[in-house]
N, CA, C and O atoms as a MOPAC input file, in Angstrom:
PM7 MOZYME 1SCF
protein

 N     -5.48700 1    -2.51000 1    14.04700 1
 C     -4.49900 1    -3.52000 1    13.73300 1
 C     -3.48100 1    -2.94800 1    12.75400 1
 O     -3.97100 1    -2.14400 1    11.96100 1
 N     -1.94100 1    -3.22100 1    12.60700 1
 C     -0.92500 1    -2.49000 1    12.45400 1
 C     -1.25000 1    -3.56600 1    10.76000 1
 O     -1.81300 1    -4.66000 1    10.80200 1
 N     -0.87400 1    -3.08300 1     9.78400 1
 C     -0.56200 1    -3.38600 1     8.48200 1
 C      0.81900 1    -4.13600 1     8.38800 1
 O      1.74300 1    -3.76800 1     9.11400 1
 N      0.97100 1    -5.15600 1     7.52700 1
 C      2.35300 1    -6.52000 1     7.99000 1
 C      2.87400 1    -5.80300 1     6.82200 1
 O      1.95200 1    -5.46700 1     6.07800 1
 N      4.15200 1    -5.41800 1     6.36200 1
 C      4.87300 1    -5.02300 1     5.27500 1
 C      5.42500 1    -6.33000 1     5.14100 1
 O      6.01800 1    -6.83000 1     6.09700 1
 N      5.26900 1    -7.06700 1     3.83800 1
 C      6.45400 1    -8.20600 1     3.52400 1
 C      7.27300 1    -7.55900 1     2.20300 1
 O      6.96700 1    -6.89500 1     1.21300 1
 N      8.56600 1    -8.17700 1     2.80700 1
 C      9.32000 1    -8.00900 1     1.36200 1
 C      8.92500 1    -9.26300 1     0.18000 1
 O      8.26000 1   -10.28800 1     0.32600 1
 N      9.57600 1    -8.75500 1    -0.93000 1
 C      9.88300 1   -10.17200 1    -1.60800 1
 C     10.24800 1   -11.00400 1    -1.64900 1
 O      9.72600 1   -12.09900 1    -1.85900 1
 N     11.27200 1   -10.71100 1    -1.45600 1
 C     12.50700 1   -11.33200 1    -1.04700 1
 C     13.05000 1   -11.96400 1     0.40000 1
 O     13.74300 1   -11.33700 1     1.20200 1
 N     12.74400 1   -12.87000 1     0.50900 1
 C     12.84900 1   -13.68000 1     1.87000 1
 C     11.99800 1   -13.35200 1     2.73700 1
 O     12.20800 1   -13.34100 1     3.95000 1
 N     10.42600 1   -12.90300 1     1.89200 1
 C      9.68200 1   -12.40600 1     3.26000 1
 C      8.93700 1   -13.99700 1     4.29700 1
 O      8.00400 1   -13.87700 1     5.09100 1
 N      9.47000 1   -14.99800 1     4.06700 1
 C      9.68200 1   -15.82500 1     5.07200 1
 C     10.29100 1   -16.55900 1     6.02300 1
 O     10.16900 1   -17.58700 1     6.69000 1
 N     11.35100 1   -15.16300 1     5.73000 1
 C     12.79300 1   -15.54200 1     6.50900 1
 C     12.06500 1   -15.17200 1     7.87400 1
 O     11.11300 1   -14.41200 1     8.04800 1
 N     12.87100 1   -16.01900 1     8.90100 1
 C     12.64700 1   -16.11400 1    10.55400 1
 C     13.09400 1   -14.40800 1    11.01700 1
 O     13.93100 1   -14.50600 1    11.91400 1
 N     12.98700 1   -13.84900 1    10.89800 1
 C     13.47100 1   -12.22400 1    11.92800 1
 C     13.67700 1   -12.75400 1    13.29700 1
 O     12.81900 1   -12.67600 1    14.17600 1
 N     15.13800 1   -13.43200 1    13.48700 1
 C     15.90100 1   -13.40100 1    15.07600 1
 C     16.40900 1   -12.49200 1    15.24300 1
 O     16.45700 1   -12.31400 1    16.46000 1
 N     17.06900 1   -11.39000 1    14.50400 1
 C     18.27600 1   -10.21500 1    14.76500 1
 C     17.30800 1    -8.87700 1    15.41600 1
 O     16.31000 1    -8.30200 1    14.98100 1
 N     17.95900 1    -8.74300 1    16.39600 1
 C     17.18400 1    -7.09800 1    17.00300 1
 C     18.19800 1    -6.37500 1    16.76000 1
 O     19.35100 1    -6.78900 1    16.64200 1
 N     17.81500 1    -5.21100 1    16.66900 1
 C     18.36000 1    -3.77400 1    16.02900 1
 C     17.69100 1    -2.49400 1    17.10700 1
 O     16.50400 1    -2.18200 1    17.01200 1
 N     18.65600 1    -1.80500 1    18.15100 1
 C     18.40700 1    -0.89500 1    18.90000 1
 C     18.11900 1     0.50400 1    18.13500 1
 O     18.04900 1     0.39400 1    16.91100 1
 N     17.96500 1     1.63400 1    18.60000 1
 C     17.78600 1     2.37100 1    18.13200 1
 C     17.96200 1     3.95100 1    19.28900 1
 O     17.21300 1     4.02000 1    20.26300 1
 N     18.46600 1     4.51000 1    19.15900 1
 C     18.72200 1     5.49900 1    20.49300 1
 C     17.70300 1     7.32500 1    19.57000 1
 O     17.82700 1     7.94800 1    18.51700 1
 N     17.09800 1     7.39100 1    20.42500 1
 C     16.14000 1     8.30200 1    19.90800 1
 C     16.10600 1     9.56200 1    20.94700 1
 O     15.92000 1     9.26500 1    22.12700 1
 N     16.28500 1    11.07600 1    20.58600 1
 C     15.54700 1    11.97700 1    21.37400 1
 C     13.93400 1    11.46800 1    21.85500 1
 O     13.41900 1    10.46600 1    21.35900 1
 N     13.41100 1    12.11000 1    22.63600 1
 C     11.93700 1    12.37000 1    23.01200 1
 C     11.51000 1    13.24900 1    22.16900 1
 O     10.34300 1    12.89600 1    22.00300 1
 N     11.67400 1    14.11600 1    21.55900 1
 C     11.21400 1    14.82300 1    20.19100 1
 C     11.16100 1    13.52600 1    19.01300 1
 O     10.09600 1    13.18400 1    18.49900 1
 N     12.58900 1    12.82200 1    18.65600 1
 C     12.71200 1    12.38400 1    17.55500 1
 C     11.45600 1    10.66700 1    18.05200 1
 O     10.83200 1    10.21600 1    17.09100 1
 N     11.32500 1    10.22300 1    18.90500 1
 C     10.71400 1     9.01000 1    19.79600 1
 C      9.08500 1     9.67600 1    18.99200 1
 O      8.36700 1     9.24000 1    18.09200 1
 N      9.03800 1    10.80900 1    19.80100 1
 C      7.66800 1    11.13000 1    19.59500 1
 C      7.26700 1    11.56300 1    17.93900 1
 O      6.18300 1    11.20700 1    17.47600 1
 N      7.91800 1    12.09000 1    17.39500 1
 C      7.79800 1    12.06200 1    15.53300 1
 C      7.49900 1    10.46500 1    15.37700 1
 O      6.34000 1    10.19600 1    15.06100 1
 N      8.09100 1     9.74500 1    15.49700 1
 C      7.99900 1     8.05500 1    15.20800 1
 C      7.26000 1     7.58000 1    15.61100 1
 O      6.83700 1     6.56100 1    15.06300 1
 N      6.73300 1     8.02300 1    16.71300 1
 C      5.32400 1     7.32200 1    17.06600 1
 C      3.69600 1     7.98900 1    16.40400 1
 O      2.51400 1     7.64900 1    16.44300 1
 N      4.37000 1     8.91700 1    15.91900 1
 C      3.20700 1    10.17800 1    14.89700 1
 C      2.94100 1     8.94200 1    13.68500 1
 O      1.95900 1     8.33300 1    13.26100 1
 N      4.31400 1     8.96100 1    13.42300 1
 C      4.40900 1     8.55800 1    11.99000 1
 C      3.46300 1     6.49100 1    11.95300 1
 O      2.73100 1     5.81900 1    11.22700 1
 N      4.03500 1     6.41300 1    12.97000 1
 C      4.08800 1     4.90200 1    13.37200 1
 C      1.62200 1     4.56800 1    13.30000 1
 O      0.73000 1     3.78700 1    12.97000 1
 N      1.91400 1     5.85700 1    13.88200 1
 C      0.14600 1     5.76500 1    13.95700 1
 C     -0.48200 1     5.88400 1    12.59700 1
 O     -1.24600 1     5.01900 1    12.16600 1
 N     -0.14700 1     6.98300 1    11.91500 1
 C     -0.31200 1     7.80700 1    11.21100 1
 C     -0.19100 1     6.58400 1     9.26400 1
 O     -0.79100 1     6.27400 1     8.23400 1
 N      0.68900 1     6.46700 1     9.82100 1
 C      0.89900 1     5.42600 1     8.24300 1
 C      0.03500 1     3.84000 1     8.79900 1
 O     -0.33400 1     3.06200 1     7.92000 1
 N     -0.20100 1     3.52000 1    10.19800 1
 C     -0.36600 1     2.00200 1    10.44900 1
 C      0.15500 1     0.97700 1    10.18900 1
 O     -0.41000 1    -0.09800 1     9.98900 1
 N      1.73400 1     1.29500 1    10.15600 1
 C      2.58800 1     0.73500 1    10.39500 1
 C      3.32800 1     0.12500 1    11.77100 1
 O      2.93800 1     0.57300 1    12.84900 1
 N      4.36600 1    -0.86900 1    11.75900 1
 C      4.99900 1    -1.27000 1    12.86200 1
 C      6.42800 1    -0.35200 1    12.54600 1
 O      6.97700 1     0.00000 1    11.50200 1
 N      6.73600 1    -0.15300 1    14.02300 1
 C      8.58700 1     0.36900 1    13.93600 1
 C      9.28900 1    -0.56600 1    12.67200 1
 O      9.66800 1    -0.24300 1    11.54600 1
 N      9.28200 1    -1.41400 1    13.14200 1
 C      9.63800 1    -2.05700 1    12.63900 1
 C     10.01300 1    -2.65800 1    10.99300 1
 O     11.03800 1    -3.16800 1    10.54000 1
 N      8.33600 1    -2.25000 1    10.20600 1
 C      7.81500 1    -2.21600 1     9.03200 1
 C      8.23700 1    -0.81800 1     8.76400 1
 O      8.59400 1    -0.73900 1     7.58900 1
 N      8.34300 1     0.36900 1     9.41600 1
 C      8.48600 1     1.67100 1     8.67900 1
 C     10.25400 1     1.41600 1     8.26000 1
 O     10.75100 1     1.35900 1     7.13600 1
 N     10.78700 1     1.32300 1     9.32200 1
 C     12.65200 1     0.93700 1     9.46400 1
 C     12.82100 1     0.01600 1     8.06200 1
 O     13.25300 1     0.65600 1     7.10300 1
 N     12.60300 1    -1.06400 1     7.88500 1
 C     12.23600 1    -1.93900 1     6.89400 1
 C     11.96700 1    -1.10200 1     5.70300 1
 O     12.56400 1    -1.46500 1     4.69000 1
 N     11.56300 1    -0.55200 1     5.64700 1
 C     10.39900 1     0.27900 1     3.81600 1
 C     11.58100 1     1.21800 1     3.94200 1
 O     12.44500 1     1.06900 1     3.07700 1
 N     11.77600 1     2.11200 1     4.81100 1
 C     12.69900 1     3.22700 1     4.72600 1
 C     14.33000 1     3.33900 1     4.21100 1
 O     14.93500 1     3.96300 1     3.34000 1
 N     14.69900 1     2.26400 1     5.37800 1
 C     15.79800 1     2.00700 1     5.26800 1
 C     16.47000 1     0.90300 1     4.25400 1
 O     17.30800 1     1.11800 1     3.37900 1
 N     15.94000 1    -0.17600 1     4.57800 1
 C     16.65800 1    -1.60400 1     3.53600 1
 C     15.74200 1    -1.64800 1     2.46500 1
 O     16.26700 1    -1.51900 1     1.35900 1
 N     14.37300 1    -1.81000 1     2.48800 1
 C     13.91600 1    -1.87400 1     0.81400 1
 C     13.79500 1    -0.93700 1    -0.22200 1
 O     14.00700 1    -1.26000 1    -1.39100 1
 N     13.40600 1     0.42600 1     0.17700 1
 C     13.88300 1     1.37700 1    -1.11900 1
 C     13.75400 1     2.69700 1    -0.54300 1
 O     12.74300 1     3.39500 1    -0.45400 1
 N     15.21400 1     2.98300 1    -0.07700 1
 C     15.86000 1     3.56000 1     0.59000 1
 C     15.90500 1     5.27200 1    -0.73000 1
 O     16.78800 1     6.08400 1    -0.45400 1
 N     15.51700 1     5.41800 1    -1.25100 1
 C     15.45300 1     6.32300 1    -2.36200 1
 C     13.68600 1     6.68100 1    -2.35300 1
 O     13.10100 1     7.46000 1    -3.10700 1
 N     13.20300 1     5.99500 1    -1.45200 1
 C     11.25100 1     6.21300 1    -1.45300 1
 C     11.04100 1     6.72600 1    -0.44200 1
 O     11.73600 1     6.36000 1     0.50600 1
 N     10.02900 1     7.75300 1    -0.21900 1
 C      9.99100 1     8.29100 1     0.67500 1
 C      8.59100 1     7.65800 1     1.12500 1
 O      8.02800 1     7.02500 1     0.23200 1
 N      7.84400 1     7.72900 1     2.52700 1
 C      6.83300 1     7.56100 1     3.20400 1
 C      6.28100 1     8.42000 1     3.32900 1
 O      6.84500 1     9.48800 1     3.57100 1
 N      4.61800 1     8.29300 1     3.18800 1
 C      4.13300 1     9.40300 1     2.59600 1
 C      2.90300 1     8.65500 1     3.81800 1
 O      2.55100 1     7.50700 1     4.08900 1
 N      2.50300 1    10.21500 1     4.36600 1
 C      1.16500 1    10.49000 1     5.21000 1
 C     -0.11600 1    10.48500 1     4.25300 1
 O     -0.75200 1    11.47600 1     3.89600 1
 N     -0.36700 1     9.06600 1     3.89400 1
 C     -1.45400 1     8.87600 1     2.73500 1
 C     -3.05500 1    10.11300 1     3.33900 1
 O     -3.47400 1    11.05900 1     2.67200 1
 N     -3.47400 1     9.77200 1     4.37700 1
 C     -4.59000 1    10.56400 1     4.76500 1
 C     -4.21800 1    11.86500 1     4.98400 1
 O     -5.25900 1    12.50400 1     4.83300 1
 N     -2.92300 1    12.96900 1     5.37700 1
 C     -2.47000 1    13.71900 1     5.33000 1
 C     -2.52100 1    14.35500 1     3.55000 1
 O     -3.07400 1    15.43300 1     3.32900 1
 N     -1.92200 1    13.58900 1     2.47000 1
 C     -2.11500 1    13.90600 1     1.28700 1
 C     -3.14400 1    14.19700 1     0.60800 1
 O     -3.28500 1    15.22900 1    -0.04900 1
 N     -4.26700 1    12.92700 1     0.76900 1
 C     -5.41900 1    12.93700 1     0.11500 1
 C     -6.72700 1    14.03400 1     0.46600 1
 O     -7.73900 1    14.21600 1    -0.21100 1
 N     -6.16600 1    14.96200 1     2.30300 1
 C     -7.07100 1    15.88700 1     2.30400 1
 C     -6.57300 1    17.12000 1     1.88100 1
 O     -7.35500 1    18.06300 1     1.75400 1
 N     -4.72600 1    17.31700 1     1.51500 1
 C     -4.59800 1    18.25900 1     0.93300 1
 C     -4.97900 1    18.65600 1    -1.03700 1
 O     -5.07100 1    19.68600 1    -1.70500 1
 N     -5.10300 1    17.08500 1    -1.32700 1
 C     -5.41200 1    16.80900 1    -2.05200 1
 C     -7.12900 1    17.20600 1    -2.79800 1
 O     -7.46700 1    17.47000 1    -3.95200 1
 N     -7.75500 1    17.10800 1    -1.75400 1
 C     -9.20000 1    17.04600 1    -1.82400 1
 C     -9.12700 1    18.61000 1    -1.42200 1
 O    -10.21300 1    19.12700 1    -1.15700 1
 N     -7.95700 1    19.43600 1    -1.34500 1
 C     -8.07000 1    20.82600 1    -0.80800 1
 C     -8.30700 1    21.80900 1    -2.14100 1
 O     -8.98600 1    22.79400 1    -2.42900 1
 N     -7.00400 1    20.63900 1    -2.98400 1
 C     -6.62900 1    21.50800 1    -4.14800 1
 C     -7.98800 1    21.38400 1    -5.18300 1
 O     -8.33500 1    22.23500 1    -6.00200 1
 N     -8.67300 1    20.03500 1    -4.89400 1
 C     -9.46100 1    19.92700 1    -6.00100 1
 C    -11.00200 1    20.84600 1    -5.82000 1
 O    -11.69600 1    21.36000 1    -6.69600 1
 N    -11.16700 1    20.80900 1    -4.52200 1
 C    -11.85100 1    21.92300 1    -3.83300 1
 C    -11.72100 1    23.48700 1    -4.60000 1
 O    -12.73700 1    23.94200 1    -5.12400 1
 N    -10.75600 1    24.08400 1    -4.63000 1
 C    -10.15600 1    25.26700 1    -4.85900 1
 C    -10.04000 1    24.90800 1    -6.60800 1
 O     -9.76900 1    25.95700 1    -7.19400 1
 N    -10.11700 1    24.21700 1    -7.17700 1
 C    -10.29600 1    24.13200 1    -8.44900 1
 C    -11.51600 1    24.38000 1    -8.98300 1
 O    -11.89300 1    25.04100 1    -9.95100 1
 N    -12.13500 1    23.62900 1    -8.05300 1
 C    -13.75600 1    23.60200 1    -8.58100 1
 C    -14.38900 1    25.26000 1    -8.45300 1
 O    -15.07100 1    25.72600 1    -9.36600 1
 N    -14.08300 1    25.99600 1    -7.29500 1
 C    -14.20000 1    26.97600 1    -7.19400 1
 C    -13.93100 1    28.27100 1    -8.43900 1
 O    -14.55300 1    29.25500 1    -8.83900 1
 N    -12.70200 1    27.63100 1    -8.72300 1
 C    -12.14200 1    28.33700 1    -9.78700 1
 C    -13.02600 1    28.62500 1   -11.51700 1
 O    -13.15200 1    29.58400 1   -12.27800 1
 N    -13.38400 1    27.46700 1   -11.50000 1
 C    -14.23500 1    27.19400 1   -12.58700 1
 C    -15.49000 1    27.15100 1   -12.43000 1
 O    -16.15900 1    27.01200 1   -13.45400 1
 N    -16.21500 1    27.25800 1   -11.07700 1
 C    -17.30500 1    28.35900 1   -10.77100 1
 C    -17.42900 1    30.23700 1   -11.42000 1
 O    -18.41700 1    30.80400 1   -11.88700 1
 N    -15.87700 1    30.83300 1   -11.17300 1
 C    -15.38400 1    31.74100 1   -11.22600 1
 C    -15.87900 1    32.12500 1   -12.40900 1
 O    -16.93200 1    32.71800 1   -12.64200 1
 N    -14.82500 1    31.64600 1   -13.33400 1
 C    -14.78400 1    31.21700 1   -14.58400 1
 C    -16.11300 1    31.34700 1   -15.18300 1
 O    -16.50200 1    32.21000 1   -15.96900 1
 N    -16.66100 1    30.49000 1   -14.75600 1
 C    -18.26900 1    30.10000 1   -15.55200 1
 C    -19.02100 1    31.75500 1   -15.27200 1
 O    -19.36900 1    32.55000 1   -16.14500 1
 N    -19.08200 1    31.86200 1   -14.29900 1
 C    -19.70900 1    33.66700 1   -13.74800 1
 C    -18.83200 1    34.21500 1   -14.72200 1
 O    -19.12200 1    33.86600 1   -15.86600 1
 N    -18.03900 1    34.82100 1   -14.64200 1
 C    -16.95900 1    35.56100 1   -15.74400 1
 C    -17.60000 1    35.44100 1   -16.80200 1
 O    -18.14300 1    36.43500 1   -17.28500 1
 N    -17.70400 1    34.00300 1   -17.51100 1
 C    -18.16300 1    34.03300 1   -18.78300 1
 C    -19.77500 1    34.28400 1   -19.33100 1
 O    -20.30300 1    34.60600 1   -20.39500 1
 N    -20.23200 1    33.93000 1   -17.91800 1
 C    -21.40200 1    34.58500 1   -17.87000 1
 C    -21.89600 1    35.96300 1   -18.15000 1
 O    -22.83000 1    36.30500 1   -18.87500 1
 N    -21.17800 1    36.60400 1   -17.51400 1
 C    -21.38500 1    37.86600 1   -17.68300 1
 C    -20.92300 1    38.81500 1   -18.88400 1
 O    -21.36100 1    39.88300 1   -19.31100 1
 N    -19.79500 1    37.94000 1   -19.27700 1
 C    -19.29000 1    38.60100 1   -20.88400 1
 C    -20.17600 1    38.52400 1   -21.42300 1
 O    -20.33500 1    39.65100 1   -21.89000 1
 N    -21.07800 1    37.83400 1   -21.77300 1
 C    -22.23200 1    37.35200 1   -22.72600 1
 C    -22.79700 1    38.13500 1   -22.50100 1
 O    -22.79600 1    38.90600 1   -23.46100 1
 N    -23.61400 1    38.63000 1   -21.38700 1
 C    -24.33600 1    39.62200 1   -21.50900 1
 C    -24.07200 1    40.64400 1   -21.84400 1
 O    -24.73000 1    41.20800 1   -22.71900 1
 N    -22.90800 1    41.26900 1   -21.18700 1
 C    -22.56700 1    42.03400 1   -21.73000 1
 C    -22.42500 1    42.50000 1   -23.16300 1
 O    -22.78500 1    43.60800 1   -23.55900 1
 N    -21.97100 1    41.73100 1   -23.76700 1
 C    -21.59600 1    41.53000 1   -25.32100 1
 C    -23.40100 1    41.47300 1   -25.75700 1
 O    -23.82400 1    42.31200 1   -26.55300 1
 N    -24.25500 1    40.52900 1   -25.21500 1
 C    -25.53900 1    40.72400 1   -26.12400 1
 C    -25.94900 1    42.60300 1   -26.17900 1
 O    -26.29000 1    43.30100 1   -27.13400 1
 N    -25.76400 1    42.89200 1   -24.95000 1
 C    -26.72000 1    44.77900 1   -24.79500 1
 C    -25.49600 1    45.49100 1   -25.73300 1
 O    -25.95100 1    46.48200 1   -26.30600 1
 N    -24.07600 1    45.25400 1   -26.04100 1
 C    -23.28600 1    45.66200 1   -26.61400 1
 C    -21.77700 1    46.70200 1   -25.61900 1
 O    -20.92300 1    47.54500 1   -25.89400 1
 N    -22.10800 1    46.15300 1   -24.78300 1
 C    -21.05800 1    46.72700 1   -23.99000 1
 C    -19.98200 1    45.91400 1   -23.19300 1
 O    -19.66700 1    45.81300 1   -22.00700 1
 N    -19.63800 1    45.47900 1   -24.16400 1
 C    -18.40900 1    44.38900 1   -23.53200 1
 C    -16.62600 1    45.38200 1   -24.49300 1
 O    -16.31900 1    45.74800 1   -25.62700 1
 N    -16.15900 1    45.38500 1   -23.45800 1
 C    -14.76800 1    46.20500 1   -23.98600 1
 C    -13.96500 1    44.85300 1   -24.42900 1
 O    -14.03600 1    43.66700 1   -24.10500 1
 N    -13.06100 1    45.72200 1   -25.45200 1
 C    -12.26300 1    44.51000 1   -26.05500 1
 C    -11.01600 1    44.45000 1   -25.01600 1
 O    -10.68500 1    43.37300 1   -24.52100 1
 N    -10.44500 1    45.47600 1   -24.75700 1
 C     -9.01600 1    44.91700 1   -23.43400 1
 C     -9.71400 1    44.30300 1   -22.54000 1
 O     -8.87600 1    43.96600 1   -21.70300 1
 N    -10.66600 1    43.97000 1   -22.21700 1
 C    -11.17000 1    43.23100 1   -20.94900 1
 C    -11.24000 1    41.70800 1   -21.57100 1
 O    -10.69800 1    40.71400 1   -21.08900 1
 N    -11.87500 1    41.76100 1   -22.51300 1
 C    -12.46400 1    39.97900 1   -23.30800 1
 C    -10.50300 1    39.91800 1   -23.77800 1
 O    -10.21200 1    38.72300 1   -23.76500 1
 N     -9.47700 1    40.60200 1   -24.07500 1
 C     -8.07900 1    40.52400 1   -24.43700 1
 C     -7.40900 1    40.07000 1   -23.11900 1
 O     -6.51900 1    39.22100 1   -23.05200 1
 N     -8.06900 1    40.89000 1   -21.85300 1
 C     -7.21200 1    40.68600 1   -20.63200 1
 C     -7.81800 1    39.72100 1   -20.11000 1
 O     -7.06100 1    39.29900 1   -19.23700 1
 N     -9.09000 1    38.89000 1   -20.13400 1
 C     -9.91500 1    38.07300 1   -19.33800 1
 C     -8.77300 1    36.29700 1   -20.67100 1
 O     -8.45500 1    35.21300 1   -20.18300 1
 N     -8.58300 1    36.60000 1   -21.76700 1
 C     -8.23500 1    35.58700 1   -22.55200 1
 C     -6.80600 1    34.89400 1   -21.91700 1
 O     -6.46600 1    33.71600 1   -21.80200 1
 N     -6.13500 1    36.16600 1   -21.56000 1
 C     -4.69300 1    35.63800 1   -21.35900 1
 C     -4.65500 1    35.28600 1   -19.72500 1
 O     -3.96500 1    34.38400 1   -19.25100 1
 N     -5.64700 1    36.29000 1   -18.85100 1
 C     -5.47400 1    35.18600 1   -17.82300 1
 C     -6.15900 1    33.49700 1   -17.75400 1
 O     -5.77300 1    32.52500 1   -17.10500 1
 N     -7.14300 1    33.62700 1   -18.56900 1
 C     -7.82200 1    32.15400 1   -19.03000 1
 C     -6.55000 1    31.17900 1   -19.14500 1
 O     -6.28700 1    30.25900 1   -18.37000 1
 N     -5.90200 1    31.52800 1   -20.14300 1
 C     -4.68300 1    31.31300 1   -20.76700 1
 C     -3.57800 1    30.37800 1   -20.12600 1
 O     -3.13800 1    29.32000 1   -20.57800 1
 N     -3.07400 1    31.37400 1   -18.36300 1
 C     -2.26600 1    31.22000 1   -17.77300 1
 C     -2.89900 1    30.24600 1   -16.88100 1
 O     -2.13900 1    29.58000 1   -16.17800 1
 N     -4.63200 1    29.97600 1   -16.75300 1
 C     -5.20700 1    29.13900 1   -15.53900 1
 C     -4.89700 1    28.17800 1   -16.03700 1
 O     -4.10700 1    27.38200 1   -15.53000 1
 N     -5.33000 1    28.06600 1   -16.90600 1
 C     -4.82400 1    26.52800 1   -18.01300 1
 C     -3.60400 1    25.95700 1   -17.91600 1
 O     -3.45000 1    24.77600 1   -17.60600 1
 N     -2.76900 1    26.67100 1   -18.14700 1
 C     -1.27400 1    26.17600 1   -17.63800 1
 C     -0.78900 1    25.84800 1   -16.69600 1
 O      0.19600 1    25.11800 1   -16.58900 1
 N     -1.71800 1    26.58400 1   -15.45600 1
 C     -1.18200 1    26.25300 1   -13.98400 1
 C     -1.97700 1    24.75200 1   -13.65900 1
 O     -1.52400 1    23.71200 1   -13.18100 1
 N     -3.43400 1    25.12400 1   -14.15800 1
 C     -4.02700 1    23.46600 1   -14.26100 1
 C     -3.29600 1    22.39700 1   -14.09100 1
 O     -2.97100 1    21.80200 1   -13.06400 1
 N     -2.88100 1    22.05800 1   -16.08900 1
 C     -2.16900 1    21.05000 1   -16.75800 1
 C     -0.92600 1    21.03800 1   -16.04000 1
 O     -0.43300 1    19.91000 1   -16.07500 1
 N     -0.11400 1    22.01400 1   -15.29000 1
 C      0.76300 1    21.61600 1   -14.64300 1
 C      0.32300 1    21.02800 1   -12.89800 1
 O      1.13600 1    20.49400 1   -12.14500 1
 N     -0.60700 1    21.20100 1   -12.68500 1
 C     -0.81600 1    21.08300 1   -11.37700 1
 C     -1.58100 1    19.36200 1   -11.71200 1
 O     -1.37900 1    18.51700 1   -10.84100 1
 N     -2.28900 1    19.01100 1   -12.77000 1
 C     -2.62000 1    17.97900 1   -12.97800 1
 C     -1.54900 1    16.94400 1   -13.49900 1
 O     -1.92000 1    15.78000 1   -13.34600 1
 N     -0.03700 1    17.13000 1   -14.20500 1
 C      0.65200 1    16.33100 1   -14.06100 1
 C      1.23100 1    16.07000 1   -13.27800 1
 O      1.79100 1    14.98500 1   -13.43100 1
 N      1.53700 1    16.86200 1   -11.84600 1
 C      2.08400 1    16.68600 1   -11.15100 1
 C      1.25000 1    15.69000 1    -9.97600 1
 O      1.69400 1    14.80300 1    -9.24600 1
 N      0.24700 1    16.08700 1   -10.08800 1
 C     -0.72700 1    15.29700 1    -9.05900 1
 C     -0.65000 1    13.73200 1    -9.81000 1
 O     -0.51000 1    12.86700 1    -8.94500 1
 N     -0.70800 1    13.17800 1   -11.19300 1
 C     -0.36300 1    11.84300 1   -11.90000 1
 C      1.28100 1    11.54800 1   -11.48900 1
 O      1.64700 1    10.37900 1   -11.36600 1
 N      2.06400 1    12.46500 1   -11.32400 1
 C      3.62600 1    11.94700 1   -11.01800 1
 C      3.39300 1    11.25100 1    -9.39600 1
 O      3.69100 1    10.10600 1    -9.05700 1
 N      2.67300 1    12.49300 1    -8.41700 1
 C      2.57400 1    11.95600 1    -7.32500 1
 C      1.57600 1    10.63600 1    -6.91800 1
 O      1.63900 1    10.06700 1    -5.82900 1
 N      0.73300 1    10.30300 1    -7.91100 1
 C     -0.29900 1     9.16300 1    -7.84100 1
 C      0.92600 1     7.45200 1    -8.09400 1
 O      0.98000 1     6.39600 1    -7.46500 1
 N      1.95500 1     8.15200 1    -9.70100 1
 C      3.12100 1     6.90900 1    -9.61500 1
 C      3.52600 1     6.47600 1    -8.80900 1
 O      3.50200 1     5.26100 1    -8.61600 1
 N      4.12600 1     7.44400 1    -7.92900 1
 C      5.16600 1     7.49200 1    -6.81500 1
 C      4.35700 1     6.70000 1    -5.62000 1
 O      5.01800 1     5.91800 1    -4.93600 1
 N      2.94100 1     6.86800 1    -5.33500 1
 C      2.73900 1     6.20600 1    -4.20100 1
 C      1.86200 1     4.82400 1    -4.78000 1
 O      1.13000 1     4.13200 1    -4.07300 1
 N      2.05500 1     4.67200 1    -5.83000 1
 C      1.54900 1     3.28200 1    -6.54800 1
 C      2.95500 1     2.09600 1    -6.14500 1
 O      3.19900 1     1.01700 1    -5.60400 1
 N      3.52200 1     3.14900 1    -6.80800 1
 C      5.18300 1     2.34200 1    -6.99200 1
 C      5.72900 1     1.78100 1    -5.33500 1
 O      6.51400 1     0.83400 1    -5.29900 1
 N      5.21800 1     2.48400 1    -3.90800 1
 C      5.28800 1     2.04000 1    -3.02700 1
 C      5.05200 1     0.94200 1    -2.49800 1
 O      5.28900 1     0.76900 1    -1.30300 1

């Protein structure tokens, strides 16, 4: 069953007016991707896109959330990494053979993961606004 988009604003106004639309078979068939894909009506996507907030984009929610579940995947991995890495400094360091440019070079890439993180985690909260605000 297709999801009803209402506006606010007169969403009990009568809809008599039809509105054509002339489409390639490429561009027909994208719209019917999209049309499945969000569970939306033509109708309701035209509506969200065009007249209510024409500055918002439509977003392939199940498309996102597994690239999403890709990144957090590949994070977790990371800090598997990490944890081994630090694992092994330790030992190292207990028998006494841990080099200092390595624990110097292992700090600053630590350093830079962190940053790519905190940036990869605000951006994932900007993109959580954006499809709230939808």
């Amino acid at each position: 069953m297709k999801k009803q988009f209402q506006t606010n604003d007169r969403a009990d106004a009568l809809k008599t007016r039809r509105f054509g639309l002339r489409l390639s078979e490429q561009e027909e068939q994208q719209f019917l991707e999209l049309e499945k894909a969000l569970g939306l009506s033509r109708a309701d996507i035209f509506r969200i896109r065009v007249l209510k907030d024409s500055a918002k984009m439509l977003v392939n929610s199940k498309e996102l959330l597994q690239q999403l579940d890709a990144v957090g995947s590949e994070l977790g991995r990371s800090g598997n990494n990490i944890n081994q890495l630090a694992k092994h400094a330790n030992i190292l360091h207990k028998q006494g053979l841990l080099n200092v440019t390595i624990v110097t070079e292992f700090s600053c890439l630590l350093g830079r993961h962190i940053d790519v993180q905190r940036d990869l985690e605000k951006n994932i909260r900007q993109i959580i606004r954006l499809m709230r605000g939808l």
